[in-house]
ZAMARGU-4260 file (C-alpha; in steps of 0.2 Angstrom, whole numbers, plus 5000, padded with zeros to 4 digits):
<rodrens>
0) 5018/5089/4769 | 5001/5082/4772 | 4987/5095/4781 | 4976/5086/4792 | 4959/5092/4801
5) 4949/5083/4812 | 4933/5092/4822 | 4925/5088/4839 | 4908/5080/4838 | 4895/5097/4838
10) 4878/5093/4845 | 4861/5099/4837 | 4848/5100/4851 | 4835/5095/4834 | 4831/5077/4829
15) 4841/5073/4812 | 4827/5074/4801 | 4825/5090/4803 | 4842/5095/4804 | 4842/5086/4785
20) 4827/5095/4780 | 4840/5112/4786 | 4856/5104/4775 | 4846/5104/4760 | 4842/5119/4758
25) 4861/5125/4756 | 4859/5119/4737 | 4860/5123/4723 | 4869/5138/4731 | 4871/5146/4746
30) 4871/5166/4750 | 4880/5162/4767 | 4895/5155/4758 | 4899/5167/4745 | 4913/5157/4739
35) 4900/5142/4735 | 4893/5148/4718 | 4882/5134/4713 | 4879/5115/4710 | 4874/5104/4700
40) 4866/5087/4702 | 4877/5073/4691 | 4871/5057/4696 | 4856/5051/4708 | 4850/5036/4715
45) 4834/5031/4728 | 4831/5014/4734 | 4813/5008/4731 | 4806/5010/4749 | 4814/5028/4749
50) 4826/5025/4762 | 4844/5027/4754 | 4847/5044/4745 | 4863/5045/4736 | 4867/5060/4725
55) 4882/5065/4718 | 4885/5086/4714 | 4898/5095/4706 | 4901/5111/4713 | 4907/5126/4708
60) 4918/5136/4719 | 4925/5155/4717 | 4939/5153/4730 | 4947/5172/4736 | 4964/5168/4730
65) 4976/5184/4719 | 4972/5189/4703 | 4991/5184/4699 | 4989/5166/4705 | 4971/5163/4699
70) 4981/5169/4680 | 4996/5157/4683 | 4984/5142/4685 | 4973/5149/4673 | 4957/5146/4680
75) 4942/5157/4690 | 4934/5142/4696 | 4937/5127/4708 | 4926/5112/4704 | 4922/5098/4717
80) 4913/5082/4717 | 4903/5079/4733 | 4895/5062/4736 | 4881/5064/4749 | 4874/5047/4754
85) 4858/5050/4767 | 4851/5033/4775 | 4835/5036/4782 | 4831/5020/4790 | 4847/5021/4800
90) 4846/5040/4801 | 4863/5045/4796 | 4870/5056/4781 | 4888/5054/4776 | 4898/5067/4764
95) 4910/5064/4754 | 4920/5076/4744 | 4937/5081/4732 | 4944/5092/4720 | 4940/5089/4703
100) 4952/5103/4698 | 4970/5101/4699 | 4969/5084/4705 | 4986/5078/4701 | 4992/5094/4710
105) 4982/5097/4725 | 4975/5080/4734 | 4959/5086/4745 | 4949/5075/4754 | 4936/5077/4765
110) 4922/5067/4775 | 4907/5074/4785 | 4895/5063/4793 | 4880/5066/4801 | 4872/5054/4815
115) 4859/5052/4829 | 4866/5057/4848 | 4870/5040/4856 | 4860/5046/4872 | 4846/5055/4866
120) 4838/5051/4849 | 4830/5069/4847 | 4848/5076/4845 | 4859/5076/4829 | 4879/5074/4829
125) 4890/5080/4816 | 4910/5076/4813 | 4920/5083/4800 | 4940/5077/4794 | 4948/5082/4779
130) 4965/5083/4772 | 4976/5093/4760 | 4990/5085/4749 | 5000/5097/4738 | 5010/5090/4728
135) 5016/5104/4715 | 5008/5121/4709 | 5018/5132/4699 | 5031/5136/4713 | 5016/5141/4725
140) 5015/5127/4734 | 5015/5137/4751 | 5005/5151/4746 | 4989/5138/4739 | 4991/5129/4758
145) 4990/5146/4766 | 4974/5150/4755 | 4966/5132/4757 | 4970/5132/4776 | 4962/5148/4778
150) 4946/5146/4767 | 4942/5130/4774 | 4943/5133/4791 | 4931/5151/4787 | 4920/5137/4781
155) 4923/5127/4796 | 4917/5141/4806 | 4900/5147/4796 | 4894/5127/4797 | 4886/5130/4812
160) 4879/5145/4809 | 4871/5140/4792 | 4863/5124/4799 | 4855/5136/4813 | 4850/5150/4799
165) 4841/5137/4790 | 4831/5130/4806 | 4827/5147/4810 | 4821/5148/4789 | 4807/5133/4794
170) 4801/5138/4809 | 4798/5155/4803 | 4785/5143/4790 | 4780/5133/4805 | 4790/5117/4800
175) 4798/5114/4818 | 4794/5094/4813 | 4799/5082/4802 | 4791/5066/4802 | 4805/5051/4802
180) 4806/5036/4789 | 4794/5022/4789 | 4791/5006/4777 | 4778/5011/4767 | 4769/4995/4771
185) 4768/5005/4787 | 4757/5020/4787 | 4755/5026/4805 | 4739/5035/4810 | 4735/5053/4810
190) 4732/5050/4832 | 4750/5044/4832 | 4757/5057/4823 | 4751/5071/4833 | 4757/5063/4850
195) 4773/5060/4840 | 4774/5080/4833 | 4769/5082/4853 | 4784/5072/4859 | 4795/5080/4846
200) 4792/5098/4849 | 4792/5094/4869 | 4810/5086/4866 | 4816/5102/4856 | 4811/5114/4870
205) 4823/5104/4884 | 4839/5115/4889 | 4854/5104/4894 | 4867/5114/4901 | 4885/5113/4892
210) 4892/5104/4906 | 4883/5090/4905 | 4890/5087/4886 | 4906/5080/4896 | 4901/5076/4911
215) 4884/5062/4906 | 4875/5076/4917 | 4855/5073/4916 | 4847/5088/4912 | 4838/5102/4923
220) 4822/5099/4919 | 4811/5090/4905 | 4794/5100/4901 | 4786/5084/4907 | 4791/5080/4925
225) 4787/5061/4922 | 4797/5059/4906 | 4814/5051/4909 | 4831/5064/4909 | 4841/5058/4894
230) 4859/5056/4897 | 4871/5067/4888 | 4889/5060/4884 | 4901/5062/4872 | 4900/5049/4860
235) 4912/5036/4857 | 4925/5045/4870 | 4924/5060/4858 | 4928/5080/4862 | 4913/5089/4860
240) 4913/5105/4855 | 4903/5115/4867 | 4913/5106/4880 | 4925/5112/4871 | 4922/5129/4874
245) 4914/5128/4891 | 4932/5119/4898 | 4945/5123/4888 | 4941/5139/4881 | 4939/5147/4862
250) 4950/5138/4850 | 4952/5141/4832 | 4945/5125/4822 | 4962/5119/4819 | 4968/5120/4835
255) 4952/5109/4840 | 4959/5099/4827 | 4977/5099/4835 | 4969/5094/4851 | 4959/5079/4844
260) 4974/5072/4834 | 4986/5073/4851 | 4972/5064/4862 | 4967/5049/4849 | 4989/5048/4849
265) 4988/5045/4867 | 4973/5033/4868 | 4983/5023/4855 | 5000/5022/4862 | 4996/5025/4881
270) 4981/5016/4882 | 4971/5019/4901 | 4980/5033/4905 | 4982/5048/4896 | 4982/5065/4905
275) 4967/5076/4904 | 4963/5088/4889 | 4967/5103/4897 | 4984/5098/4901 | 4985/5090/4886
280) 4982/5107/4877 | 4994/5116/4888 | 5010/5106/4877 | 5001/5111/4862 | 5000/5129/4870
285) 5018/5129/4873 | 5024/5124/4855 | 5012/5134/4846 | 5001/5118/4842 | 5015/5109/4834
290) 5008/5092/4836 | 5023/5084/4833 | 5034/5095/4843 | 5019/5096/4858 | 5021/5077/4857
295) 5039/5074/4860 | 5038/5086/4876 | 5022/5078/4886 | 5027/5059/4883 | 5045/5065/4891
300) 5034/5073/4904 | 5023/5058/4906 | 5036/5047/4906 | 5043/5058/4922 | 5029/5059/4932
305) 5028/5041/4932 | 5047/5037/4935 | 5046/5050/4951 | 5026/5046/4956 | 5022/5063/4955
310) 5002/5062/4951 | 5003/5054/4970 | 5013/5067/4977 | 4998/5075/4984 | 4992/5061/4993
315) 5009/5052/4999 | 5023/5066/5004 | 5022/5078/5016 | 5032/5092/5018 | 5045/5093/5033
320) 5040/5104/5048 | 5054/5117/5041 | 5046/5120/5026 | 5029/5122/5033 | 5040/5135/5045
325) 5050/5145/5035 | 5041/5142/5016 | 5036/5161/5015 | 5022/5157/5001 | 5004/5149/5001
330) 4989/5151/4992 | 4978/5166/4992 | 4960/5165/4987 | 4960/5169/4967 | 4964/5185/4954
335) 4948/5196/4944 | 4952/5183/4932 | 4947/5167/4941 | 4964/5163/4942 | 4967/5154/4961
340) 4981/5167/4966 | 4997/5161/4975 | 5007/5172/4987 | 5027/5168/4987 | 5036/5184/4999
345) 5052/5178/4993 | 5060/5194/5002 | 5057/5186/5018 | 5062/5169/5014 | 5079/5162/5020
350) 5086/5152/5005 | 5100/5149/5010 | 5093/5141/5027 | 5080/5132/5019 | 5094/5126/5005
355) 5106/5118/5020 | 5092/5112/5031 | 5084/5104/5018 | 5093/5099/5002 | 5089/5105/4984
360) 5080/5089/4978 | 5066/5094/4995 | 5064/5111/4990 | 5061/5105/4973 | 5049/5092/4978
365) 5038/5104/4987 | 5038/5115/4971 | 5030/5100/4964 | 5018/5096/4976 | 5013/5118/4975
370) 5013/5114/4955 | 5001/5099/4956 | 4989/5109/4971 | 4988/5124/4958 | 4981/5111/4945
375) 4968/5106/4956 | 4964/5123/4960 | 4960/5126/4942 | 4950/5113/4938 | 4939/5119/4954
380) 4939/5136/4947 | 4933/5129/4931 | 4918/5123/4938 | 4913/5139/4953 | 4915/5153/4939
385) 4908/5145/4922 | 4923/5146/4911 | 4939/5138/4906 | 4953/5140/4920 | 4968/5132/4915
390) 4982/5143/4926 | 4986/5153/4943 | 4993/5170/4944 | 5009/5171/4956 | 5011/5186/4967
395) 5031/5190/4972 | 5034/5200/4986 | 5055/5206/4986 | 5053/5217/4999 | 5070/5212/5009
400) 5079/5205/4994 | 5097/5205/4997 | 5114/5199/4991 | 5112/5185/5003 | 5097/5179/4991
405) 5112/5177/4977 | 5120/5165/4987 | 5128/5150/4972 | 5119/5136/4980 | 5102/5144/4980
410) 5101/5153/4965 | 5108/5133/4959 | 5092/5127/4967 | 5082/5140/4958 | 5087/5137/4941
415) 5085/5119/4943 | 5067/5120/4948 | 5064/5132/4935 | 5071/5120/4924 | 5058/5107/4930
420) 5043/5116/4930 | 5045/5124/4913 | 5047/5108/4905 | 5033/5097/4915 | 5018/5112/4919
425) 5019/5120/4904 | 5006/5138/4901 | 4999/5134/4919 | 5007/5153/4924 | 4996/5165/4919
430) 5002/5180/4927 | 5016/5186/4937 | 5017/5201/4947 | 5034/5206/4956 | 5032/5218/4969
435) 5042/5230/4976 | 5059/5225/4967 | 5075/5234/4974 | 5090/5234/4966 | 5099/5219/4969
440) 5084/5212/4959 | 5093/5215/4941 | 5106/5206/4946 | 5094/5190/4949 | 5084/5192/4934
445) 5101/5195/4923 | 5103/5174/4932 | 5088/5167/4929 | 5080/5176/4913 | 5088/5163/4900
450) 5080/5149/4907 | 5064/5158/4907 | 5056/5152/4892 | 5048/5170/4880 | 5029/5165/4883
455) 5033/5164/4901 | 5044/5180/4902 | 5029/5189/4894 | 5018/5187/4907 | 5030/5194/4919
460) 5024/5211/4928 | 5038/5221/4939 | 5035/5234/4949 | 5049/5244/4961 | 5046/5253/4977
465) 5026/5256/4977 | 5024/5258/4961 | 5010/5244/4961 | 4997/5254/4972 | 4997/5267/4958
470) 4986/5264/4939 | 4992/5248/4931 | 4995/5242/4948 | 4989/5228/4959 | 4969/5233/4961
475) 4970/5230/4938 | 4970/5212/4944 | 4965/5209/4963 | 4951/5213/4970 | 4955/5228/4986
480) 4945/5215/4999 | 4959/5204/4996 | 4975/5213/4994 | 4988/5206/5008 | 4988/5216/5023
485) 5008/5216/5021 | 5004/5223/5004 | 4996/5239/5013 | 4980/5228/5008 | 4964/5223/5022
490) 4966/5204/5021 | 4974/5194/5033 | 4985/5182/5024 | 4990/5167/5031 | 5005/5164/5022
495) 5021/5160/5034 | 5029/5175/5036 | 5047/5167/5033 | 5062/5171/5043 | 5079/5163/5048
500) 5081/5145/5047 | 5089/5142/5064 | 5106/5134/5061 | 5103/5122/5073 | 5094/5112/5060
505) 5108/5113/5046 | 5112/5096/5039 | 5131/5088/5034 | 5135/5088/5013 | 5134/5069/5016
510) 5117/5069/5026 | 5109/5079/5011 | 5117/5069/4998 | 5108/5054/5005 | 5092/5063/5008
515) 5093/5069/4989 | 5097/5051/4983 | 5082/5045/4993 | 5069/5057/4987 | 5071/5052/4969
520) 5074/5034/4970 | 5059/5030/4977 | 5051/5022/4963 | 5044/5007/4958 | 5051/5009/4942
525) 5068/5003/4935 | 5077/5009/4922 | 5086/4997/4905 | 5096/4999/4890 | 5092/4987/4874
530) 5107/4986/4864 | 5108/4980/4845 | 5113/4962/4850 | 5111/4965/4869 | 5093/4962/4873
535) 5088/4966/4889 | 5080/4952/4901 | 5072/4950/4918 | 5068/4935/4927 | 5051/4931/4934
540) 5049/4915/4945 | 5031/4907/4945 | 5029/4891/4960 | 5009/4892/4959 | 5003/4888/4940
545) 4989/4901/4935 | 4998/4918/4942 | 4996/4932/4934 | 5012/4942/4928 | 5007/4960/4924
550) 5019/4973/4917 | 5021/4991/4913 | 5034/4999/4902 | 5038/5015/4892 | 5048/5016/4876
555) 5059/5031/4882 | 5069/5030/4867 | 5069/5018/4849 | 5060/5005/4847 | 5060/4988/4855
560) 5052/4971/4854 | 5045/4963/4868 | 5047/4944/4872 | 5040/4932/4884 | 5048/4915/4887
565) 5045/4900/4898 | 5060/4890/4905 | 5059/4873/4915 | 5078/4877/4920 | 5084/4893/4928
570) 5095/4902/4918 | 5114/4905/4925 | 5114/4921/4935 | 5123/4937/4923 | 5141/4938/4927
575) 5146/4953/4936 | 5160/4961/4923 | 5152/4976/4915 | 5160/4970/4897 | 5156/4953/4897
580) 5142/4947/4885 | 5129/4943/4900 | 5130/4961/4910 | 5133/4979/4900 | 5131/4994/4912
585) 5128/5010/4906 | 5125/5028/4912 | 5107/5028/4906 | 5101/5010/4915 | 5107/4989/4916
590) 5108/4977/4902 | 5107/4962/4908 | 5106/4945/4896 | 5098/4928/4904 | 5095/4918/4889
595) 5111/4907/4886 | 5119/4908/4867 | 5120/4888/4865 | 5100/4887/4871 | 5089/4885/4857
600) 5071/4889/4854 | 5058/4876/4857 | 5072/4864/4869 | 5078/4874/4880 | 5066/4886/4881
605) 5049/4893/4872 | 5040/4907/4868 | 5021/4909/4876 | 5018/4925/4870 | 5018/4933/4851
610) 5031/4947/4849 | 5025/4964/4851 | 5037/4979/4845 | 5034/4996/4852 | 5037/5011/4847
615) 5047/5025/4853 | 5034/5034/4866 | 5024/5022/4869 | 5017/5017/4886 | 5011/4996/4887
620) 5002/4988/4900 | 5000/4972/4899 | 4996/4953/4908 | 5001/4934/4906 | 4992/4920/4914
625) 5005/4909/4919 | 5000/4886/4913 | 5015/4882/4921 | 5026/4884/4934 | 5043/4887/4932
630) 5054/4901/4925 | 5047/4915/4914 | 5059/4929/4905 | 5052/4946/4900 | 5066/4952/4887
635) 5067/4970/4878 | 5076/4967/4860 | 5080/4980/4849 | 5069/4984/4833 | 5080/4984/4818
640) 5069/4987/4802 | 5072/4976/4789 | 5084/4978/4774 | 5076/4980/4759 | 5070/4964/4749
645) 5076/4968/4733 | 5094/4972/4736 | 5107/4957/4746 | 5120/4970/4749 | 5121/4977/4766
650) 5115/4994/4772 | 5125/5009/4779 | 5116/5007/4795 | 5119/4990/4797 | 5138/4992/4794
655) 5139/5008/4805 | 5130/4998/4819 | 5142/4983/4818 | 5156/4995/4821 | 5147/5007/4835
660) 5137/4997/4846 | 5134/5012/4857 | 5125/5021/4842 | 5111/5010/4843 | 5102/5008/4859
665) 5085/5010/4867 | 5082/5014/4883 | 5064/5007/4894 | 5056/5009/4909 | 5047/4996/4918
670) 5039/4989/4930 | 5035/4970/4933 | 5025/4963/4948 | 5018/4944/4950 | 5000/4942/4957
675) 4988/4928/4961 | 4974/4925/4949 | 4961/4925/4964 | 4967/4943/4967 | 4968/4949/4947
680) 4954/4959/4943 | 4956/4967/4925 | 4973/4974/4915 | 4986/4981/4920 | 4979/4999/4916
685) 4967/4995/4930 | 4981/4986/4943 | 4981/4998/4959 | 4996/4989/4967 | 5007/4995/4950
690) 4999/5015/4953 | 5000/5014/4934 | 4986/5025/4932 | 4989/5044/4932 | 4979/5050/4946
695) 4981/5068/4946 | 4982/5073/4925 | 4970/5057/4920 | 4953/5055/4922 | 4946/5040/4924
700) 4956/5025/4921 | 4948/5010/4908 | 4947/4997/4917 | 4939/4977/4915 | 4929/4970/4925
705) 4932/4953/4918 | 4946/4941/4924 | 4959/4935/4908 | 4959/4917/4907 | 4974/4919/4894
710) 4985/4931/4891 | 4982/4949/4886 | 4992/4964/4881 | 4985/4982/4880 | 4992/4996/4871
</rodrens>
C-alpha cells in the first residue's frame, strides 16, 4: 500500500531570499538532524546571469532502525539523491528527492517547493508531499513503513525549527537582508539599496495575527502608518498551517496530511460545496483518520443533509409550542473548557407525552436543529477564547427518572436519534456528565449503551445521588458562578423546567403517521435507481429557446453516466406496470425509461451534450443552455467498465449480471429545475432557488459571475 503525505502551506514572515540564505546552510551536514550525516555535491549547473541554480547532492543518511534489520539488509547507510533547483528571478526553490538505496524495494519520493506569499512579497511559502512504495524487504515490509513513517514525519516536525535556527544564526552576524536577484546589466545604486534594506527590515518587524492567515484579515498595524496593510490569504484555497493550529487544534503532520487529502477529495468530486474543515476533521476524528473509511461516512452524511435540507433547519423550522413547553433542556453559557454547555434535565421531562403529542420524527428533528445550534456555538467559541473549539459538553440531570421513562416507544425514539446523530455529528460531544443517577438508571444505559459508539462512551461521566458536588465533581469542569440553581448551584437557568404533557394534546397513530411522513418528505430532492439495461430518465419541456436547465445529483451508490438529449416529439408517457420495460419500482427509488427501443440516434433524437460518468460519491452540479425548443431528457445509465481488449470471451460479471439484474444497480439523487436565461446568474453551485449550497457546514460557496452562453457542467 502506497503512504501518501501532503503538508499545509507554512508561512515565513521573511522574504525568500533570506529564507534561502537560512536553507543553505543545512549542508553539507546538519547537527539539528542527527540522522542527516553528510552530502556531497554530484552535479551543478548556474545559468550565465546567475538566476537558475540547479544542484544535485547525494546524501548520506544513518536512519535509527534495529541492529538486526540494519544486518539483514546489510547496510549502515541510506543514500539519497536530492535535486534542488532555485530560480532567483522568479523567486522560487523546488526540491526533489529519492532513495538511491534499495530502490527496487522501497519507492520514496518527495517534492518540496519554496515560493513567495501571493499577498505579501516579503513572506516565504513552503509545501512539502512525499510518498512511500514498499514493494518487498526481506519479510519486513511492515516494520521499514513503521520506521519510515516515523522518521520522516520527526523530520517533518524539526523543518520549522531549523529554518527558524538558521535565521536566528544570521541575525546574530547582522545579516537580517538579503538583496534580491537583478540583471547584471542592472546595477542599482547604493541610495536605492538602503531604502530597499529599510523597506525590508520595516516589512520583517510587522506582526499579523494568526487569524488573519484564514480569514484575508489585514494586519494590526504596519510600522509606517501610511504604508498599505498587505492582505493575508491562504494561497490557492490552501490550509495553512498556523490556521491550522489556531482553528482546528494541534495535529500530528500526518493528520494535517489526512485533512489535506479529504479536502482536495471533496473540492474534486463536490465541487462549490464542501463542509468546513473542522467538520471535515470531525469524520477523520471519528475513524482514526482512515481517510478512506472517514470518506465513506461524510459523503453518506452529506448526501443526508441535503436529501432532508438540514444545513436550513435553522433558519426554516420552528419547533412546535409543545416542545418549547415541555423540552426540559436549553443551552447554558459554556464549560472551563470553552465548550458552550448544554442543559438536558431529562428527569423532568415527560417522554412519553412529548412522544404522543408530537411523533418521533418531531422529537428527532429538533435533536437536529439543537445538533446544528451547538455547531454554531463552536465556531463562536472559536473565535471569543483564541483556540480550536470543535464540541459542547452536555449536562444530564436524572433526578426524577422512573420506569415510566422506559416506556417502548420512547426508549424507540431514543435509540433512533442516537442513531442519527452518531452517524452525522460525529466527535462534536466532548463531555458528558450524568447527574444524580437513581437506580432505574442501569436499566437504561444496559438499552442504549450498544448504540453508543466507544469514543463517545468514554467521554461519559456518571455521578449518583450527590456525588458530583464532592472532588471529581461538577466545579472540575463548571465554573460555581454558573452551576444551575436546580443543581444547588447560584445561576438562574432558563431551561424549561418540563412537566406533564397535558393529554389533551395527544395526537391519533394516524395523525402522527402523516406528520412523520410529512416532516421527511419535504424535500426538493427525488430519489432513482439506474439498472444495467434500465437507465433512468426525466423529462424536461423547454417552450422558450435559450432557458437554462440546471441540475444537481449525487452518486449515492456505483457509478453512472449522465446524458442529455434533445427530442422534437414527446416521448410516450412510461406504462404504469411495475415489470414492464418503461417503469421498474423499487424500494430504494423509480426507474422510469422515456426513450423508445425502436428510436434511433441522430433521427429521432440527438445528444447535446458529451457524456459524463460519475463516480460513486460524487456530488455534480451542472447547467444547459437550451438552442431549441422542444423536449430535453436527462437520463442516468449505468457505468459498466469495459471488458478487456485482448480476450473476446465474456467476463464473469457480465454473465452474472445477465442473470441478476438486481445485483447491479446505482441509486441517484437529484434535483432538476428550468430557469430563464435573463434570471441565470452563474452555475448551478451558485443557484439559490436549488439551496444546493450547504449553508450551515460550508463556507462560502464558488460562484460565477458570468452568464453561460453554452453549456457548462461543474464537478
Amino acid at each position: 500500500m502506497v503512504q501518501k503525505y501532503q503538508s499545509p502551506v507554512r508561512v515565513y514572515k521573511y522574504p525568500f531570499e533570506l529564507i534561502m540564505a537560512a536553507y543553505e546552510r543545512r549542508f553539507p551536514t546538519c547537527p539539528l538532524i542527527p540522522m542527516f550525516v553528510g552530502s556531497d555535491t554530484v552535479n551543478e549547473f548556474k545559468s550565465e546571469d546567475g538566476a537558475i541554480h540547479v544542484i544535485e547532492r547525494r546524501c548520506k543518511l544513518d536512519v535509527d532502525a534495529p541492529r538486526l534489520l540494519k544486518k539483514i539488509a546489510g547496510v549502515d547507510f541510506v543514500y539519497f539523491v536530492q535535486k534542488n533547483s532555485l530560480n532567483s528571478r522568479e523567486r522560487t526553490l523546488h526540491i526533489e528527492a529519492h532513495n538511491e538505496t534499495f530502490s527496487n524495494r522501497v519507492i520514496i519520493n518527495e517534492h518540496c517547493c519554496y515560493t513567495v506569499h501571493p499577498e505579501n512579497e516579503d513572506w516565504t511559502c513552503f509545501e512539502q508531499s512525499a510518498s512511500l512504495d514498499i514493494k518487498s524487504f526481506f519479510g519486513f515490509e511492515s516494520t521499514v513503513e513503521k520506521i519510515a513513517m516515523k522518521q520522516y514525519t520527526s523530520n517533518i516536525k524539526k523543518g520549522k525549527e531549523i529554518i527558524e535556527y538558521y535565521l536566528h544564526q544570521l541575525e546574530e552576524e547582522g545579516i537580517t537582508f538579503v538583496p534580491r536577484w537583478t540583471p547584471p546589466s542592472i546595477t542599482p545604486s547604493s541610495e536605492t539599496s538602503s531604502s530597499s534594506c529599510k523597506k525590508q527590515a520595516a516589512s520583517m518587524a510587522v506582526v499579523i495575527p494568526d487569524a488573519a492567515l484564514k480569514e484575508g484579515l489585514s494586519g494590526d498595524a504596519l510600522s509606517s502608518p501610511s504604508a498599505p496593510e498587505p492582505v493575508v490569504g491562504t494561497p490557492d484555497d490552501k490550509l495553512d498551517a498556523d490556521y491550522i493550529k489556531r482553528y482546528l487544534g494541534d495535529l500530528t503532520p500526518l493528520q494535517e496530511s489526512c485533512l489535506i487529502r479529504l479536502r482536495q477529495w471533496l473540492q474534486e468530486t463536490h465541487k462549490g460545496k464542501i463542509p468546513k474543515d473542522e467538520h471535515i476533521l470531525r469524520f477523520l476524528r471519528a475513524r482514526d483518520f482512515n481517510i478512506d473509511k472517514a470518506r465513506e461516512i461524510m459523503c453518506q452524511s452529506l448526501t443526508w443533509r441535503k436529501q432532508h435540507q438540514v444545513d436550513y433547519i435553522l433558519d426554516t423550522w420552528t419547533p412546535p409550542q409543545v416542545l418549547q413547553d415541555y423540552y426540559a433542556g436549553g443551552w447554558h453559557h459554556h464549560d472551563k473548557d470553552g465548550r458552550p454547555l448544554y442543559v438536558l434535565r431529562l428527569g423532568q421531562m415527560d417522554t412519553k407525552g412529548l412522544v404522543r403529542a408530537l411523533g418521533e420524527e418531531a422529537l428527532l428533528r429538533y435533536v437536529l436543529s439543537i445538533n446544528e445550534e451547538g455547531l454554531r456555538r463552536c465556531e463562536e467559541n472559536t473565535k471569543v477564547f483564541g483556540r480550536p473549539i470543535s464540541s459542547w459538553t452536555c449536562l444530564v440531570d436524572l433526578e426524577g427518572l422512573n420506569m415510566r421513562h422506559l416506556w417502548r416507544p420512547g426508549v424507540k425514539a431514543l435509540l433512533r436519534i442516537i442513531e442519527v446523530v452518531e452517524a452525522n455529528y460525529p466527535e462534536t460531544l466532548g463531555r458528558l456528565l450524568i447527574l444524580r443517577a437513581p437506580r432505574v438508571f442501569p436499566v437504561l444505559w444496559t438499552l442504549v449503551s450498544p448504540f453508543i459508539d466507544d469514543n463517545t462512551r468514554r467521554k461519559f461521566l456518571i455521578y449518583a445521588g450527590n456525588d458530583y458536588q464532592g472532588p471529581g465533581g461538577l466545579l472540575d469542569y463548571i465554573d460555581k458562578e454558573i452551576i444551575p440553581d436546580f443543581l444547588s448551584g447560584e445561576c438562574m437557568c432558563e431551561v424549561p423546567e418540563g412537566g406533564l404533557v397535558p393529554k389533551s394534546l395527544y395526537r391519533t397513530a394516524e395523525e402522527l403517521e402523516n406528520e412523520d411522513l410529512k416532516l421527511w418528505t419535504e424535500t426538493i430532492y427525488q430519489s432513482a435507481s439506474v439498472f444495467k439495461g434500465a437507465p433512468h430518465e426525466i423529462l424536461v419541456q423547454i417552450v422558450d429557446a435559450s432557458s437554462v436547465i440546471t441540475w444537481d445529483f449525487d452518486v449515492c451508490k456505483g457509478d453512472i453516466v449522465f446524458n442529455i438529449y434533445h427530442s422534437k416529439r414527446s416521448p410516450q408517457p412510461p406504462k404504469k406496470d411495475s415489470l414492464g420495460a418503461h417503469s421498474i419500482t423499487s424500494p430504494g427509488g423509480n426507474n422510469v425509461q422515456l426513450i423508445d427501443k425502436v428510436w434511433q440516434l441522430g433521427r429521432d433524437y440527438s445528444m447535446v451534450e458529451s457524456p459524463l460518468i460519475c463516480k460513486e460519491g460524487e456530488s455534480v452540479q451542472g447547467s444547459h443552455v437550451t438552442r431549441w425548443p422542444g423536449f430535453y431528457i436527462l437520463q442516468w445509465k449505468f457505468h459498466s467498465m469495459p471488458a478487456c481488449a485482448a480476450s473476446s470471451l465474456p467476463r464473469v460479471d457480465d454473465v452474472l449480471a445477465s442473470l441478476q439484474v438486481s445485483s447491479h444497480k446505482c441509486k441517484v439523487m437529484y434535483y432538476t429545475e428550468v430557469i430563464g436565461s435573463e434570471d441565470f446568474r452563474g452555475s448551478m453551485t451558485s443557484l439559490e432557488s436549488s439551496h444546493s449550497g450547504f449553508s450551515q457546514l460550508s463556507a462560502a460557496t464558488t460562484s460565477s459571475s458570468q452568464s453561460h452562453s453554452s453549456s457548462m457542467i461543474s464537478r
